[in-house]
N, C-alpha and C positions, 0 to 999 in steps of 0.2 A: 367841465367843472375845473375851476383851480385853484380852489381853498387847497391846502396845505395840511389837510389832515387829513389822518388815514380812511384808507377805504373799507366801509363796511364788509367787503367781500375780497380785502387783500389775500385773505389766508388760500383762498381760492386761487387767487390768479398769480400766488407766490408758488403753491403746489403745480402749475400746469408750466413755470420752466425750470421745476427742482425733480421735482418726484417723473423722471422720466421714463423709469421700469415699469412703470403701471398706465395700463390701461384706464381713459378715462371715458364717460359719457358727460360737456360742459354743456348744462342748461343755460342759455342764457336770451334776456329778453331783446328787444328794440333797442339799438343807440347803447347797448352793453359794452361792444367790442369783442363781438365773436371774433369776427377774421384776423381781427388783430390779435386775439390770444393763440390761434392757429399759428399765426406767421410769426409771436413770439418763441413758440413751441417749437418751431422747425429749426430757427436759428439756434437755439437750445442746445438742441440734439446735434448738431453743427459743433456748436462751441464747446460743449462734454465731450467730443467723440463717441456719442454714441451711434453714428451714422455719419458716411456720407453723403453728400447732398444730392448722387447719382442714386441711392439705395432709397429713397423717400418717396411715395406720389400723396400727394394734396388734390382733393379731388371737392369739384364744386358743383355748380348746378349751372351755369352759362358759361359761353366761350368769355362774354366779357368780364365775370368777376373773374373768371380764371385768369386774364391778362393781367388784372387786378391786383389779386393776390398775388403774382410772379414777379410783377414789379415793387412791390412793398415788400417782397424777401430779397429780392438785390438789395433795395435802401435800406435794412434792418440790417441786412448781414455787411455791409459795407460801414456802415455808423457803427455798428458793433466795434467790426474791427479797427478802425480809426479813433478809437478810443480806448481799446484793452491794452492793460499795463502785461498782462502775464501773454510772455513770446510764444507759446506752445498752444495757448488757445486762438491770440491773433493771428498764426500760421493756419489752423484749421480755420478760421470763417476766413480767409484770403481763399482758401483752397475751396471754400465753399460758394466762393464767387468765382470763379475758375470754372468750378466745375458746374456752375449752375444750370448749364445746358441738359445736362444728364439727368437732372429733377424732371420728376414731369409734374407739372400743375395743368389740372387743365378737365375737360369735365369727365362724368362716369362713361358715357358712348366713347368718346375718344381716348377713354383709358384700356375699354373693351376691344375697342379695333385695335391698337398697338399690341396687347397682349395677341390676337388672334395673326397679326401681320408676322409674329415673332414666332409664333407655335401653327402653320396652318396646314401642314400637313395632319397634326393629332386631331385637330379641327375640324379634318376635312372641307376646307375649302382652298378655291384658285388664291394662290396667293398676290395674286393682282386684285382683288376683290372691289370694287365701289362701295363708298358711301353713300348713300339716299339721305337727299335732304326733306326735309317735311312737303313741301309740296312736288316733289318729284315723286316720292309716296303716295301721295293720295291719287296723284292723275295715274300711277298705273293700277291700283285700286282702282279706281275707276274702269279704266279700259279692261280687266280683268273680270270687274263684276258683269261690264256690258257683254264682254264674249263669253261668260258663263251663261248669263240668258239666252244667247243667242243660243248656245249648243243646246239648252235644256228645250228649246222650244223646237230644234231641229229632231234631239232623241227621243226625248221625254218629256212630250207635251200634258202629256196625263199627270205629271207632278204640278204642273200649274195649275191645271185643270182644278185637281185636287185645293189646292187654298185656296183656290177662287172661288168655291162653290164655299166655304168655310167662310166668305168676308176677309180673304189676305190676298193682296196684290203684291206684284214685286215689288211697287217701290216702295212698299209699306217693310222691303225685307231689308232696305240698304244699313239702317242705324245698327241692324243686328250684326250684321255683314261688317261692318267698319268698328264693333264693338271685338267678335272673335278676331279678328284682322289688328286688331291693338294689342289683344293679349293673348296672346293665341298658346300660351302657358297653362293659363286656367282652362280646366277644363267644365264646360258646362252640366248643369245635374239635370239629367232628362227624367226627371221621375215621372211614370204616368200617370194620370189621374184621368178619372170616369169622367166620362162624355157631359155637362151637365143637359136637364131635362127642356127643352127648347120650346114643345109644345106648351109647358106649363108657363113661359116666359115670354110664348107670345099670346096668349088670350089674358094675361094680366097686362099687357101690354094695349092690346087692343081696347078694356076695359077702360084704362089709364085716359088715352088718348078720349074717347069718346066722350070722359067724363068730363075730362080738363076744359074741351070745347066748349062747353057747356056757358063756360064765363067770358069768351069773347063778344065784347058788343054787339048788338044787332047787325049795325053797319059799319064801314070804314070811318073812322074819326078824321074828320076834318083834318089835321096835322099827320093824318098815318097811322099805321101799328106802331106801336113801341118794339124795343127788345122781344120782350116778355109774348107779346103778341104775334109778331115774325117766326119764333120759336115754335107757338103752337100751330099754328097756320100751316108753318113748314110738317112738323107733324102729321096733320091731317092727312097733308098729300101726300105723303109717307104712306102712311096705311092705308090710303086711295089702291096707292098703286103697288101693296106689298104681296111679294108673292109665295109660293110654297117653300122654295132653299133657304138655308141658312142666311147666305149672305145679305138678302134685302132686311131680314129682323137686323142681323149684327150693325150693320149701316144704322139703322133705324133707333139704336141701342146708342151705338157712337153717338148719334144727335144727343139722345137725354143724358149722356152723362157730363158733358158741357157745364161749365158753374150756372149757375143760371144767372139771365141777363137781367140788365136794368130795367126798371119801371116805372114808366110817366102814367101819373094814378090820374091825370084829368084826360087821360085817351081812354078811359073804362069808362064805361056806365054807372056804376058806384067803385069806391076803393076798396069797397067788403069783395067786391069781384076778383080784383086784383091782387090782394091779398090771399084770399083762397088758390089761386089759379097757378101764385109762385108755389106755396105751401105744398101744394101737391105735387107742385114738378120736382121739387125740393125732396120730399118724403120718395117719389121716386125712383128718383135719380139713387139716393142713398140706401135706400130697400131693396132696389131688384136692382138698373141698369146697372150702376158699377159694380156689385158683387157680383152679377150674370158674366159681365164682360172679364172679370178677375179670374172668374173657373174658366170662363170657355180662351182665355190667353192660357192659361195653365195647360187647360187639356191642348192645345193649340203646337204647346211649346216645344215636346220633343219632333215632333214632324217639322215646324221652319228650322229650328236647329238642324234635321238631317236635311233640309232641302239647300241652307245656307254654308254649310261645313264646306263642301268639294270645290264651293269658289273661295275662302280661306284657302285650302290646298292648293289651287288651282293659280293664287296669285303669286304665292311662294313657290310652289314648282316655277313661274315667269321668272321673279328673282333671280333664283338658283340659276337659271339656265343661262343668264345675264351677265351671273357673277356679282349681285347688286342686293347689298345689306341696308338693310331697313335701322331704325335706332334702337327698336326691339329684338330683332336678328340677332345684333351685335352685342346685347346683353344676354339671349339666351344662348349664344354661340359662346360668349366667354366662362356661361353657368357650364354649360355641360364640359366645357374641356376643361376647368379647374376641375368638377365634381367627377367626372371620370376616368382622368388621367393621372394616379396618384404621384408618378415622374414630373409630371408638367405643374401639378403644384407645387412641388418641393422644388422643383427650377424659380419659378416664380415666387414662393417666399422669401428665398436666398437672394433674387435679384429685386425685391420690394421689402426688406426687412420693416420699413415703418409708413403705414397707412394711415392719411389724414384726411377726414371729412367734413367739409361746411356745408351749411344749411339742413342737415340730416335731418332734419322734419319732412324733407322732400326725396326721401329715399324710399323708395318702395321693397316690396318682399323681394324680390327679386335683385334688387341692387343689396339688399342687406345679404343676401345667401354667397355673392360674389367676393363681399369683405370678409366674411366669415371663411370660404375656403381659403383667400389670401392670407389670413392671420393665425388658422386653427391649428394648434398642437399634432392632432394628427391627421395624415395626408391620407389616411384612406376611410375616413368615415365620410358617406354620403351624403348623410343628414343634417346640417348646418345649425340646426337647434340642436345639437349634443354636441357641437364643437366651441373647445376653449381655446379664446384668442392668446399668444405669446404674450409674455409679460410684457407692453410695455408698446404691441405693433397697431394698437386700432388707438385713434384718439378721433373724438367727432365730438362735433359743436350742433347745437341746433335750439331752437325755440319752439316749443310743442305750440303754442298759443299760433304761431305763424304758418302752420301744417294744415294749406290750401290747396294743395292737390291730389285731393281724395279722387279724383275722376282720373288722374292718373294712376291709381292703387296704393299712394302713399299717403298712411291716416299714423291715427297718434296709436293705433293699435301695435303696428311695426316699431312703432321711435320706442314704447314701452317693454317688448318684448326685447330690442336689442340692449338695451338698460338693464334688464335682468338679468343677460347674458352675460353681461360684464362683471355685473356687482358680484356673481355666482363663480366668475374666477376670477375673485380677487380683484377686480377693477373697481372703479368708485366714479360717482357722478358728483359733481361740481355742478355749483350755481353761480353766475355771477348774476347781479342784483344792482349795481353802480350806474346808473344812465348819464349817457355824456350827451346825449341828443338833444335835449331840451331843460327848462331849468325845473327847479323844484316845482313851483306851484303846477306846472301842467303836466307833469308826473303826479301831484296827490289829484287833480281832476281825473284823468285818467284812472287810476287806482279807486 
């Protein structure tokens, strides 16, 4: 935009390079200028003396905005200074370019390892330690998961035995496996729940099946089965050959709970056929198959969990022995030694006085617990939701609307709570509202 008149959200982004003692949460949408209000911010506190430009991290969500943002506070801070008339602040943004080596910019894992490379005796770990990159991760996942079956089939073949007589195979455990193995923080809630009644859910089954038959054509239709027809067919011979254990109903179950497939209504005998024959698989499927299949996962669930737990351990004991941090490692290695080293956070405050945050919509509980020991008042509370960030040390930018990586454990549930946290000491959330991205009319389309 370059009309010439003020911005409806000046007041905002006049308060985030004035009002530098307070804590902010800045909402702002698409084509706003989040980063850019960050990297105004940083020079800010530069040009006040309220920091060194070694005393700062700016903390993003890629290595490449991090490049990013590191080169747009050289050019800030350089333009700054090449233009200030008062000599005492153009010496501190020259010093600030000087010193800029000492800033860290750059993302939340690589902020984690640096802290751990600096403290890794309290850490307990080698301080030669590795990085794991993402697929370096998953292939020893891998190899880990496969020498865990191997050993369980070597010790305890009866643990297999056991889910397979239930309808669970291994590789039906892997998604489970590479789920604990991500967040291996949360802990899973094994609650037991009662066996459901099996015998009553295979002669309604039975029933089902028999009846449904009923409406397949005499003979094969000239063009084939349909969907709808291959389904039941398949069925039949399902309960042809179903036997007394669990697992051939659960199988059998899996089939019906399938959406049900398409329908070419001139492969039927009449359409009244066809139509009854989805209707019921339909009725079903939503009456017994998936509710049956929802308890008997339930009841299922604390057993894979204890069968899947010891290869999660089992991969991390590998690491460990390796010397070799994962990008999750590296966050819950930086959580426990802020959160139980009250010496090592008070080191670390003092040598991070001011924390800055972009894209914060993509912060999870566990990256917000890590800011919160950096910034909180006091060093020996554990708890991170009772702790008040310094006047002045947390500022973060982020767009709730753009908070797409709920599969990673970061939702607008986190972005809302750290909001609270701020406004309740004293800090204040900022909007900016100004789009530079596109012009008026495809902002009110949009809107």
């Amino acid at each position: 935009m370059s009309s010439g008149a003020p911005l409806k959200d000046q007041a905002a982004r006049l308060a985030i390079v004035t009002d530098l003692d307070t804590c902010m949460l800045v909402e702002a949408g698409a084509g706003s200028g989040k980063t850019r209000s960050l990297v105004e911010r940083m020079v800010a506190l530069v040009g006040e003396g309220r920091c060194q430009a070694g005393e700062m991290a700016a903390l993003t969500f890629t290595r490449k905005a991090a490049a990013e943002m590191k080169a747009r506070f050289r050019m800030e801070l350089e333009r700054q200074a090449a233009g200030e008339v008062d000599s005492a602040r153009r010496q501190r943004l020259r010093e600030g370019v000087e010193r800029l080596h000492d800033c860290f910019v750059g993302t939340i894992h690589s902020f984690c390892a640096a802290l751990l490379r600096e403290r890794p005796v309290e850490a307990g770990l080698d301080p030669g330690f590795l990085e794991m990159e993402d697929l370096e991760d998953q292939l020893l996942r891998r190899e880990a998961w496969n020498d865990y079956l191997r050993q369980v089939q070597r010790e305890r073949p009866q643990a297999l035995h056991s889910l397979e007589e239930k309808g669970v195979r291994a590789r039906d455990l892997w998604g489970v496996y590479q789920a604990l193995s991500t967040y291996p923080e949360v802990t899973p809630a094994c609650r037991p729940v009662p066996r459901p009644d099996l015998a009553a859910v295979r002669r309604r089954t039975e029933d089902f099946i028999r009846g449904v038959a009923r409406f397949l054509p005499r003979g094969v239709p000239e063009e084939r089965y349909d969907e709808l027809q291959k389904r039941i067919a398949r069925l039949q011979r399902r309960l042809h050959f179903l036997g007394p254990g669990d697992a051939s109903l659960v199988e059998l179950l899996r089939l019906c709970e399938r959406k049900p497939p398409r329908v070419a209504f001139k492969r039927w005998d009449t359409r009244q056929d066809a139509e009854c024959a989805l209707e019921e698989l339909t009725r079903f499927r939503e009456e017994v198959a998936c509710p049956f299949l929802r308890q008997w996962r339930e009841y299922l669930y604390p057993e894979v969990i204890d069968f899947v737990q010891p290869a999660v351990q089992h991969c991390a004991g590998m690491r460990q022995a390796s010397s070799r941090l994962n990008f999750q490692d590296l966050l819950l290695r930086a959580r426990d030694l802020l959160r139980d080293h009250p010496h090592v956070r008070r080191y670390f405050q003092r040598r991070w006085r001011r924390v800055l945050v972009d894209e914060f919509q993509d912060t999870d509980p566990l990256q917000a617990e890590i800011l919160f020991y950096l910034t909180g008042t006091d060093v020996e509370q554990r708890d991170w939701r009772l702790l008040a960030p310094r006047a002045g040390s947390l500022f973060v930018v982020g767009d709730p609307k753009q908070s797409i990586y709920r599969f990673r454990r970061a939702d607008i549930d986190t972005y809302n709570e750290v909001r609270e946290l701020i406004e309740q000491a004293g800090g204040r959330t900022l909007y900016l509202t100004t789009n530079f991205r596109s012009v008026h009319p495809v902002g009110q389309w949009a809107n």
